[in-house]
C-alpha positions in Angstrom: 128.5 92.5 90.4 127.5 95.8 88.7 124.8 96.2 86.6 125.0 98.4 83.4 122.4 101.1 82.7 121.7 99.8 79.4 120.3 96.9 81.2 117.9 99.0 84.0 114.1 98.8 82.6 113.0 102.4 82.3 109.7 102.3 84.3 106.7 104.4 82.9 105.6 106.7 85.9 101.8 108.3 86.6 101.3 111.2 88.3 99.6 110.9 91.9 96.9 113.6 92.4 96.4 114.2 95.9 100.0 114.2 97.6 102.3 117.6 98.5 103.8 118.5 96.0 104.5 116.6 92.6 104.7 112.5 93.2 105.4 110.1 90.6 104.9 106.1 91.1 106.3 103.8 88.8 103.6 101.3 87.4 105.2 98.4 88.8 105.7 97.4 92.2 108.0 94.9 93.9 105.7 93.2 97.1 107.0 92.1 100.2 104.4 90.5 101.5 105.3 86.7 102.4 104.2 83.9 104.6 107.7 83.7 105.8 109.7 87.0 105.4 113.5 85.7 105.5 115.7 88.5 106.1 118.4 87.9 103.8 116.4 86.5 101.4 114.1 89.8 100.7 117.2 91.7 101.1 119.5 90.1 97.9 116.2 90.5 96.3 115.6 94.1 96.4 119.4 94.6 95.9 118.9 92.4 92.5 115.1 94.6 91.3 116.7 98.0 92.3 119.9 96.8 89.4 116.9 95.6 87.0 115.0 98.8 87.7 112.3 98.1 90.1 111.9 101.8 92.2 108.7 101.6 93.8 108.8 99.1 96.9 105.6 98.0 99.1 105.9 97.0 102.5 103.3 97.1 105.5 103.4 97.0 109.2 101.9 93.3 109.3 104.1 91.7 106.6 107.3 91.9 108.7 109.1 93.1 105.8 110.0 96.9 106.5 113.4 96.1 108.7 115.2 94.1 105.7 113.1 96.8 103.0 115.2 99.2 105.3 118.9 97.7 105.5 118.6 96.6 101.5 117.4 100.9 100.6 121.1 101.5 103.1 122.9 98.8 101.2 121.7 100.0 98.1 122.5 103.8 98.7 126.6 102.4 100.3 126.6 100.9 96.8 125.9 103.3 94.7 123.0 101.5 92.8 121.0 104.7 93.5 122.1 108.2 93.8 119.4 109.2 96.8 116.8 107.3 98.4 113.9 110.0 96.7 114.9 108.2 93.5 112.2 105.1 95.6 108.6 105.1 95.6 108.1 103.6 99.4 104.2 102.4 100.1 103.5 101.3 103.8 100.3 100.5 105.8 98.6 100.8 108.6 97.3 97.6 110.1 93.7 97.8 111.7 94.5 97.7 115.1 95.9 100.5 114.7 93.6 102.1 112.4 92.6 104.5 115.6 93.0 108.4 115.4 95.8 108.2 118.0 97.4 105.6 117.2 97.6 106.4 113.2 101.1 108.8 113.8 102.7 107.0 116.3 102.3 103.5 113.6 104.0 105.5 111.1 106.6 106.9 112.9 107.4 103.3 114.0 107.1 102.1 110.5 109.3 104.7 109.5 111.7 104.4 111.8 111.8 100.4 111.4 112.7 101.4 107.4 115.7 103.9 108.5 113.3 106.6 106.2 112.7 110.0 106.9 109.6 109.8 105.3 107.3 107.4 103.1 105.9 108.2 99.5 102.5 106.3 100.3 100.7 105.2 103.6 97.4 103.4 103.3 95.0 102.0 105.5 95.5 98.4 105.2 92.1 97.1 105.5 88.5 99.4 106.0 88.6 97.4 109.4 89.3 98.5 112.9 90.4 95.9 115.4 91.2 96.3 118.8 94.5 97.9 119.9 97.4 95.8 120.4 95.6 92.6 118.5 97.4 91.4 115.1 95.5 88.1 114.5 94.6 87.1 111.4 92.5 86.3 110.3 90.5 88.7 112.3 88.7 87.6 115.7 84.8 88.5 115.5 85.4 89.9 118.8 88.1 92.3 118.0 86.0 93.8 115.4 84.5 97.1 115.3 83.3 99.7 112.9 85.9 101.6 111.3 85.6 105.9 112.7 86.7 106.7 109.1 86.0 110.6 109.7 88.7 110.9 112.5 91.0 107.6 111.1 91.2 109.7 107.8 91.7 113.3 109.3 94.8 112.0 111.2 96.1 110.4 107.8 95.6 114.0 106.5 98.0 115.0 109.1 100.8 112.8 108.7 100.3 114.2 104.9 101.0 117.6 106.4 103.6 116.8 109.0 105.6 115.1 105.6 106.1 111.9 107.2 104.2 110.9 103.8 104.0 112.4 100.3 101.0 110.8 100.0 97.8 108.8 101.5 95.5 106.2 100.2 93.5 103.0 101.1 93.6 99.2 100.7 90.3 96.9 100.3 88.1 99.5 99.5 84.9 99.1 97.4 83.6 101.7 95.1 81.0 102.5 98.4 83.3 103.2 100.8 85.4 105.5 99.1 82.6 107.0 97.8 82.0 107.6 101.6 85.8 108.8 102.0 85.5 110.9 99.4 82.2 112.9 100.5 84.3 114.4 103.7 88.0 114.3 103.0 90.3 117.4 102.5 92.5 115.4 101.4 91.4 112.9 98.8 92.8 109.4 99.0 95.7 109.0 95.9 95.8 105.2 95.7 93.2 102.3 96.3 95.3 98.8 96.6 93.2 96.2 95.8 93.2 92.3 94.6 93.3 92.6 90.5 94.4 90.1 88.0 92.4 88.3 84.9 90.4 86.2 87.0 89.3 89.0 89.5 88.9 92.7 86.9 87.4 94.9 89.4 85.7 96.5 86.6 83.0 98.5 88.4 85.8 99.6 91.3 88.1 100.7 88.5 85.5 102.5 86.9 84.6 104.6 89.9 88.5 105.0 90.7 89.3 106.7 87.6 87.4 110.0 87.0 87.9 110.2 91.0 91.6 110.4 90.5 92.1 107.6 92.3 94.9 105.1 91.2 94.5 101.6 91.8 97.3 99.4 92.7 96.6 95.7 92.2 98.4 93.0 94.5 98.5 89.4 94.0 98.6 89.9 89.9 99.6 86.0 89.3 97.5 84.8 92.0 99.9 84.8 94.5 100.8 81.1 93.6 102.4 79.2 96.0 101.6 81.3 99.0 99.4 80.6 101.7 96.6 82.8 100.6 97.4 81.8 96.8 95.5 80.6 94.1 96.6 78.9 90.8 93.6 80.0 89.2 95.4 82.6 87.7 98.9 81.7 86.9 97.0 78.2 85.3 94.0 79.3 83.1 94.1 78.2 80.0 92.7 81.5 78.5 95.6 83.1 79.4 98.3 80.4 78.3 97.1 80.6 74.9 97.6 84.1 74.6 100.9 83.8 76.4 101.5 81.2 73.6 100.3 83.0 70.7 102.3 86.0 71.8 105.5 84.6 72.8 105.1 85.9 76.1 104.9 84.8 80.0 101.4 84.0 81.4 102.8 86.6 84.0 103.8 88.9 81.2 100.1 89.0 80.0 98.6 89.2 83.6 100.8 92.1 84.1 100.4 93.7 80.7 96.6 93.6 81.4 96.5 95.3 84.4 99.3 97.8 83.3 96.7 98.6 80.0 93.3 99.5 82.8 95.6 101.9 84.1 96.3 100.1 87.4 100.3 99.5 88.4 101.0 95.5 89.6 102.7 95.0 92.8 104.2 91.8 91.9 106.6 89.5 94.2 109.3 87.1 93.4 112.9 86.6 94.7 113.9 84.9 91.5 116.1 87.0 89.1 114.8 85.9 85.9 111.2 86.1 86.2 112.0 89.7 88.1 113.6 90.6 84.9 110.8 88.8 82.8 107.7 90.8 85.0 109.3 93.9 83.7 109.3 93.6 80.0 105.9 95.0 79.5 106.2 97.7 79.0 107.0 97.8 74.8 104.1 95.6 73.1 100.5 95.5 73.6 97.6 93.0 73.7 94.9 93.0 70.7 91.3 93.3 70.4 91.2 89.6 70.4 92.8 89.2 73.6 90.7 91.6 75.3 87.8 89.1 74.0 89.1 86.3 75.2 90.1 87.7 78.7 86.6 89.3 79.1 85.2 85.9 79.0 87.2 84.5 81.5 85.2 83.5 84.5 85.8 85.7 87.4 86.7 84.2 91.4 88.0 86.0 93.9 91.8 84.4 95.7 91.1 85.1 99.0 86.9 84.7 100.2 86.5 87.6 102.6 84.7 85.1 104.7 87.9 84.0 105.3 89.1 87.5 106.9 86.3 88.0 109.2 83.4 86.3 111.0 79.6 87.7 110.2 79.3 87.5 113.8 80.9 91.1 115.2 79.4 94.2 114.4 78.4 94.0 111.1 75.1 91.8 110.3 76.7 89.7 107.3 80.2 89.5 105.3 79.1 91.0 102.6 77.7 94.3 104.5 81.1 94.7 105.8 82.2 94.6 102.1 79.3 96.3 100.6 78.8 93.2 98.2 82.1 94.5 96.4 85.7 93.5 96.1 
């Protein structure tokens, strides 16, 4: 079945700052992240966002995604839905057992070749973490742990800029501290932070630093990621944000999304269903009103996932929250 143009969602795009040459990502995302990553599943849903419009596609070494990500960009091209694969925004990561100076290339060459893509439009690292080579637990073991070398980590993302394996670098689970470190020695500054954003988790003060830094934020799990492992219905179920749903005549998803589209951040937002991928883009022609902003503002804030949860106090850091700079 063919989809007609008049029904493709025209996607607003922003600018990145930092990549060769000029880049353009669409301010939504479709995620792949899942706790179980069927093949054919994630495939007939990519097939179905590229026919609604979704362009810009996040995948990551650790989510087992990028082979199907790969065969449904072929299918798509065979098809005809798009006319090149530079008409996709592609986002990969680099997990932190890899998140070693030599071993940053090589993980992207695999990536890319696991993708069938000559080259990615975004690479981040995944997590300001560096585990020991070869170990993908996680959550992390305290013994794998070690300090991230972000000097030499980020000097061989700047390469793989160069070599045009990417368009474009940036980071993942970074506070306002640590990019401020990043920032203070890169040649090339990071594009994109991708971070956990939604109503109930703003990330006011690390949007605040991210914008007059030219830094654009991506936000992942923007419902909560409900119904996942790492979920929360926090999000997806506060009342604050079913009334304005209710008084608007929209989604609770619609607002989530609408909010975080209105800080300037772009939602990476999963779902395999066709109607609530058609639904999480239609946000893109109404706004929300003072009143909403008031009401949202109040909402009591919680992060999904506690980073105690990610990493023990015990490795080489003295607490949790030292190893996240009392942020994110």
């Amino acid at each position: 079945m063919t989809t007609s143009l008049n029904s493709v969602t025209k996607i607003p795009k922003m600018e990145l700052s930092s990549s060769s040459g000029p880049v353009s990502m669409p301010m939504i995302g479709f995620g792949t992240a899942a706790d179980n990553n069927d093949g054919a599943t994630l495939i007939s849903a990519v097939l179905e966002s590229i026919k609604l419009g979704y362009r810009h596609f996040d995948t990551a070494s650790f989510y087992g995604s990028e082979q199907a990500l790969g065969e449904a960009i072929a299918e798509a091209l065979r098809l005809g839905l798009i006319a090149s694969r530079d008409d996709l925004f592609i986002t990969s990561k680099l997990w932190p057992s890899e998140a070693h100076a030599h071993l940053v290339l090589p993980s992207l060459q695999k990536s890319l070749r696991t993708l069938q893509l000559e080259y990615l439009d975004l690479y981040l690292i995944h997590w300001p973490i560096t585990v020991t080579p070869g170990k993908r637990e996680f959550p992390f073991d305290k013994q794998d742990l070690m300090p991230m070398d972000f000097k030499s980590v980020w000097a061989a993302m700047e390469e793989c800029q160069r070599l045009g394996l990417t368009k474009s670098i940036g980071v993942s689970n970074f506070s306002s501290k640590k990019l401020e470190n990043l920032l203070s020695f890169a040649s090339i500054p990071p594009s994109v932070n991708q971070v956990e954003m939604n109503p109930v988790w703003q990330q006011k003060k690390l949007t605040e630093f991210c914008k007059p830094n030219g830094i654009i934020v991506t936000a992942y799990s923007p419902l909560g990621a409900k119904g996942s492992s790492w979920g929360t219905n926090a999000v997806m179920d506060n009342e604050v944000l079913k009334e304005i749903a209710k008084t608007r005549g929209k989604t609770v998803a619609q607002v989530c999304l609408r909010w975080i589209y209105e800080q300037g951040a772009a939602p990476i937002v999963k779902s395999y269903n066709k109607e609530r991928l058609k639904e999480n883009l239609q946000i893109f022609d109404w706004e929300l009103s003072e009143d909403d902003y008031d009401k949202i503002g109040q909402i009591k804030q919680r992060r999904m996932m506690p980073r105690e949860e990610l990493v023990s106090a015990h490795g080489p850091y003295k607490s949790v929250e030292e190893l996240w700079d009392g942020e994110l």
